[in-house]
C-alpha positions as CSV (number, residue, x, y, z in Angstrom):
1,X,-18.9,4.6,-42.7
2,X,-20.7,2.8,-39.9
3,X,-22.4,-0.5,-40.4
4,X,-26.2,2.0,-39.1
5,X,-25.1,4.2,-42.4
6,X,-24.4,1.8,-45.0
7,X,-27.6,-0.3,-44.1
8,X,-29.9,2.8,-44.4
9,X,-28.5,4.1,-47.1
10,X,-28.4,0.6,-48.8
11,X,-32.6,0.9,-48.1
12,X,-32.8,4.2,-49.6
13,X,-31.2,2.8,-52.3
14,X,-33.1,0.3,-53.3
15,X,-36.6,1.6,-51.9
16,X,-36.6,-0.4,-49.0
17,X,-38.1,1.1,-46.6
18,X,-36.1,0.2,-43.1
19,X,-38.2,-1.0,-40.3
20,X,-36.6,-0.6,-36.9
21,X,-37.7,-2.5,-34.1
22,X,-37.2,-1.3,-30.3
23,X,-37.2,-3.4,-26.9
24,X,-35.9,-2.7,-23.6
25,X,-32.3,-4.9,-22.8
26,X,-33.5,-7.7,-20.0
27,X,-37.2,-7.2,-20.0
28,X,-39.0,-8.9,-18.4
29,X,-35.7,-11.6,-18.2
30,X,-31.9,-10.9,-19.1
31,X,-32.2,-14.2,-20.8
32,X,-34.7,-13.7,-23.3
33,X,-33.0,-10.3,-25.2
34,X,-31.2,-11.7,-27.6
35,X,-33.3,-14.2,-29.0
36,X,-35.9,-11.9,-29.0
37,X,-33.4,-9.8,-31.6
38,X,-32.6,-12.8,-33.7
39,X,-36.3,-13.1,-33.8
40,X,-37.3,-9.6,-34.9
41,X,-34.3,-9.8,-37.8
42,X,-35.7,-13.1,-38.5
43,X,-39.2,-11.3,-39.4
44,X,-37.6,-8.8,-41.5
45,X,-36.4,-5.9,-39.0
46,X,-33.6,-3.9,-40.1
47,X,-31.9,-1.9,-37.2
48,X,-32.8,-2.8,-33.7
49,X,-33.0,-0.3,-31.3
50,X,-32.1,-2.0,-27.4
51,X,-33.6,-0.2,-24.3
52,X,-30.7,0.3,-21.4
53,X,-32.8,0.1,-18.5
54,X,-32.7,3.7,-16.2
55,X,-34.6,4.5,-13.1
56,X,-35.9,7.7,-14.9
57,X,-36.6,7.5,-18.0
58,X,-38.4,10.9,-18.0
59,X,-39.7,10.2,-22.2
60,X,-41.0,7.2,-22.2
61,X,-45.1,6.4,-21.3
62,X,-46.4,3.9,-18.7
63,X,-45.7,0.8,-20.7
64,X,-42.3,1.4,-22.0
65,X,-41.1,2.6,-18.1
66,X,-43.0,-0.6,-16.7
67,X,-40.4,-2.3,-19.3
68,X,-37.6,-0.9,-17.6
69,X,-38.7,-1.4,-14.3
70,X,-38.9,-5.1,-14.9
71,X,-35.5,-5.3,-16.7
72,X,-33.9,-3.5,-13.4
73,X,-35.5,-5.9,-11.0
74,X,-32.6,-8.3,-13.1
75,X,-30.2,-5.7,-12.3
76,X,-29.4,-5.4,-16.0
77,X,-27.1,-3.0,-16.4
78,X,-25.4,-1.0,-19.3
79,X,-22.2,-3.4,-18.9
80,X,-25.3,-6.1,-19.6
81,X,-26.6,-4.4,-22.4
82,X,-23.3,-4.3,-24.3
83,X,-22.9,-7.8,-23.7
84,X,-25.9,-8.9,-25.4
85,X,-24.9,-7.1,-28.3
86,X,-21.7,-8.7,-27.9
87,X,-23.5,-12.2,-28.0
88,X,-25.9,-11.2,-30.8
89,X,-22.7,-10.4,-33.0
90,X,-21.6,-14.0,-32.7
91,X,-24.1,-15.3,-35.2
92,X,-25.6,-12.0,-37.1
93,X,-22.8,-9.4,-38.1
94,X,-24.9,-7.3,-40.3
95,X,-27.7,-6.1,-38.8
96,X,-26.8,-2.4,-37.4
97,X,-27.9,-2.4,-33.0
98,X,-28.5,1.2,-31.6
99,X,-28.3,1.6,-27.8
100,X,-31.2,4.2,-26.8
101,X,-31.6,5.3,-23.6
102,X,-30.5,8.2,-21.2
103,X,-26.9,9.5,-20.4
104,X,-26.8,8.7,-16.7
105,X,-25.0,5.0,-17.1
106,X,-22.9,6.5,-19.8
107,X,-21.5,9.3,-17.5
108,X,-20.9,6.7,-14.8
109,X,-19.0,4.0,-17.3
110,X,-17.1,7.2,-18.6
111,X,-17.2,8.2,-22.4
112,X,-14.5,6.9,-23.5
113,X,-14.8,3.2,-22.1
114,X,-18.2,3.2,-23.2
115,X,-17.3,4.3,-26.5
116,X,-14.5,1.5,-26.9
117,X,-16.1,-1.3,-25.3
118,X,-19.8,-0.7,-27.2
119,X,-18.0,-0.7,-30.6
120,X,-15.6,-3.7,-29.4
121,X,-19.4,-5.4,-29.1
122,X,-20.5,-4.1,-32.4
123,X,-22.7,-1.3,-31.2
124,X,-23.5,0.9,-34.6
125,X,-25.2,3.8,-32.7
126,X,-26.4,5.7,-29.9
127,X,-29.9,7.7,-29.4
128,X,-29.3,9.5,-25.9
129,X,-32.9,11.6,-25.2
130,X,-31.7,13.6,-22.5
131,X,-28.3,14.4,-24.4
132,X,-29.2,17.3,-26.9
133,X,-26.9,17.7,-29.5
134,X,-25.7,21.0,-28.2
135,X,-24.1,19.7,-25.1
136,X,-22.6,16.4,-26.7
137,X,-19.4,17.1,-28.2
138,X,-17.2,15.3,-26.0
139,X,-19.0,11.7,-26.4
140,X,-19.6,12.7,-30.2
141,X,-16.4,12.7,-31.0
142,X,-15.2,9.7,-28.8
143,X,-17.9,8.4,-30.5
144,X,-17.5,9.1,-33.9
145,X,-13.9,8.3,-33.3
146,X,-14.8,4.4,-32.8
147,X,-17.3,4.4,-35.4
148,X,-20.4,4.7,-33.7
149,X,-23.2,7.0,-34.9
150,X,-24.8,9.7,-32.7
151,X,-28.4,9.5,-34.0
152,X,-30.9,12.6,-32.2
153,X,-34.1,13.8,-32.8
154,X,-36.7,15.7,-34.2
155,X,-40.1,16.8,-33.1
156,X,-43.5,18.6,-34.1
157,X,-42.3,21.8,-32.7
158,X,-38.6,21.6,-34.3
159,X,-38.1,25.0,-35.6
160,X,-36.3,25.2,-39.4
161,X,-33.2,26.7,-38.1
162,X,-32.9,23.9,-35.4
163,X,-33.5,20.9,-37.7
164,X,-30.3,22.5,-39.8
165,X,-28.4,22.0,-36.7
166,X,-29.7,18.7,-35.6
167,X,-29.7,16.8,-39.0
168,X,-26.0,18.0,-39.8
169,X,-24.8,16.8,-35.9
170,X,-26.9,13.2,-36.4
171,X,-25.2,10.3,-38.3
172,X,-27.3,7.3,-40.3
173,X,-30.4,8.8,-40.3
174,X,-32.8,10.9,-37.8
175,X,-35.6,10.0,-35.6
176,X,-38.6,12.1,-36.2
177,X,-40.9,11.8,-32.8
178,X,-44.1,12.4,-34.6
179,X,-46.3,13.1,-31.5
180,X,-45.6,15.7,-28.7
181,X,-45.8,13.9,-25.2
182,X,-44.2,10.0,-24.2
183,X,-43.3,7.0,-26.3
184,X,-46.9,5.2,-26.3
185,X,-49.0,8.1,-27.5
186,X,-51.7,7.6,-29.6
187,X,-53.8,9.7,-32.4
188,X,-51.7,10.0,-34.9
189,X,-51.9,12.1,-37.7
190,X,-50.5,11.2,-41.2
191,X,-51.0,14.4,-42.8
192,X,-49.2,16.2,-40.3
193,X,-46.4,14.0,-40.6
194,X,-46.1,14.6,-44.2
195,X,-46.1,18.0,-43.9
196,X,-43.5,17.8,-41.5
197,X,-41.4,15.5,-43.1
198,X,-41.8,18.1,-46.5
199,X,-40.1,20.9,-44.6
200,X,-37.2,18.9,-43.0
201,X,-36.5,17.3,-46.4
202,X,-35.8,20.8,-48.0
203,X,-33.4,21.1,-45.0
204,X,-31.3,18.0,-44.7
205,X,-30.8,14.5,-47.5
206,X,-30.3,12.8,-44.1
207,X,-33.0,9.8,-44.1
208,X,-35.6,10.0,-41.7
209,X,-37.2,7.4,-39.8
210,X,-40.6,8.4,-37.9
211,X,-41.5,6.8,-34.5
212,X,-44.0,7.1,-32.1
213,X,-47.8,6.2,-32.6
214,X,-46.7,3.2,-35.2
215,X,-48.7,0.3,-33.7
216,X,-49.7,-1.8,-36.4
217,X,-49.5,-3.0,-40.2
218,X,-51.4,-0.5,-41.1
219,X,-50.1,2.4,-39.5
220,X,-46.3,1.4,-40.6
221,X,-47.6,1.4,-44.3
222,X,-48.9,4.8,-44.4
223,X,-45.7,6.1,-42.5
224,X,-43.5,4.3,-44.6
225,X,-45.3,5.7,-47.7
226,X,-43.6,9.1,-46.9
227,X,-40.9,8.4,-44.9
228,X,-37.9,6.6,-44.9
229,X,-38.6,3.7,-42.2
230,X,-40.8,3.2,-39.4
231,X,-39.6,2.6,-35.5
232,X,-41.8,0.7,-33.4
233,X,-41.5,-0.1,-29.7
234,X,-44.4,0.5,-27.6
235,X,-47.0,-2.1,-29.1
236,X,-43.8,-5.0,-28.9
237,X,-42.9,-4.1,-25.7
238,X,-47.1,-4.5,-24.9
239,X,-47.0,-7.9,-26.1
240,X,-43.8,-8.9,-23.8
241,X,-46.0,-7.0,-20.7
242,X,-49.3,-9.2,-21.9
243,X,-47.1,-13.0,-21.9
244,X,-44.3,-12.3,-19.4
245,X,-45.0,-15.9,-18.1
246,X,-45.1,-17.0,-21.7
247,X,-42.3,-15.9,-23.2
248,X,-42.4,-18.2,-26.5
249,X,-45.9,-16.8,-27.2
250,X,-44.6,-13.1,-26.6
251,X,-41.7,-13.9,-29.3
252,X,-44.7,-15.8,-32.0
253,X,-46.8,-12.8,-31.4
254,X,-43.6,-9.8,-31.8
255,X,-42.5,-12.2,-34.7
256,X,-46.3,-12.0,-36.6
257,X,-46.5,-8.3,-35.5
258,X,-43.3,-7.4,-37.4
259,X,-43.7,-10.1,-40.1
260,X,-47.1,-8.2,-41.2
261,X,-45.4,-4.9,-40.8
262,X,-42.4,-5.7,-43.2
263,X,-45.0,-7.2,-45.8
264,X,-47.0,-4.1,-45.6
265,X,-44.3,-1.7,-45.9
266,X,-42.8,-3.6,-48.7
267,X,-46.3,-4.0,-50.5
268,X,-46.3,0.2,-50.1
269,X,-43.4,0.7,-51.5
270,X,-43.8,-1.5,-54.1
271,X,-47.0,0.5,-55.3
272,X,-45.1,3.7,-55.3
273,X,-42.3,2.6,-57.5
């Protein structure tokens, strides 16, 4: 059982709701990454989610693609990536680090390397968006093979027979993109989420994290009130965009962000005990 499964499930457990936090690897400096993830644990994050920087990254909105531009201006690179993981493993060795990103670099390293060297660094998961999991069997299982959990997705417009398929193929838990369009959107809609989430729990046990549209205390209360953890990216990425030449008050102001998000969750799921 991967480090990613045993944390979740550990948070299902014991009504915890798991707030993951998302930031793209070597933006806006290479430098700054990994004490920007001892940071976020630091404030109560429970899964960390690191960008690797593509040219394309066809999902994402405006702000999270101006976060990879900046991190490829660096040159930081997937072999980058796994090496901040790699550092951040010297001092935490807990907290579960998900690579998300886009297949491309993968292809080029090759899957097995990847595979080997990411777990060797204490990668616990990856969430590839343009790798559906139809068409991944032969990373899966290298993969799975070195204990690393293939995490995919759900959306809106998932169909009942497709969720089957997707929950039973992702490991840990499942990201439910609760808006249709790009990481960043806005307008979201907590009823609809619920009744979402309703159906796909009749489907699959698997625990299910809901992302996109969670910008605030608030928001991350009412998700987490229904589902079983919270992803936010967008808004922390923002606040790295807002203070790139004042990187110390980026990290204060991603540190009181989350801080307020994990006492709100907690407070939510204290009231629904």
């Amino acid at each position: 059982m991967s480090r990613l499964t045993k944390k979740v499930n550990s948070n299902v457990a014991s009504n915890r709701k798991t707030l993951v936090a998302y930031v793209v690897a070597g933006d806006p400096i290479k430098e700054l990454t990994v004490k920007l993830m001892h940071a976020m644990v630091d404030a109560g994050v429970d899964v960390i989610e690191l960008g690797v920087p593509f040219s394309d990254p066809e999902a994402e909105g405006p702000v999270i693609q101006l976060a990879h531009e900046r991190a490829l201006k660096h040159q930081t690179s997937l072999k980058d990536v796994i090496s901040m993981v790699e550092q951040f493993r010297r001092k935490d060795k807990d907290t579960p680090v998900i690579l998300m990103g886009y297949l491309n670099p993968i292809e080029l390293m090759g899957y097995e390397e990847f595979s080997i060297v990411a777990s060797q660094a204490g990668v616990d998961g990856t969430i590839i968006i343009n790798l559906p999991p139809e068409e991944s069997g032969v990373l899966s299982d290298y993969l799975e093979k070195h204990d690393i959990a293939s995490v995919y997705l759900l959306a809106p417009t998932t169909t009942d027979k497709r969720a089957a398929y997707v929950t039973s193929q992702s490991r840990g838990f499942v990201y439910y993109v609760s808006l249709k369009g790009t990481t960043g959107a806005s307008n979201l809609d907590v009823n609809d989420v619920s009744e979402k989430l309703f159906r796909f729990r009749k489907i699959s046990q698997l625990p299910i994290m809901v992302g996109f549209g969670i910008k605030d205390a608030a928001t991350a209360a009412k998700i987490s009130g229904i589902a079983d953890g919270v992803v936010i990216g967008s808004a922390i990425v923002k606040l790295i965009a807002a203070h790139e030449d004042d990187l110390e008050s980026a990290t204060s102001e991603i540190v009181a962000l989350l801080s307020g998000m994990r006492a709100s969750m907690d407070e939510s799921s204290t009231v629904l005990k």
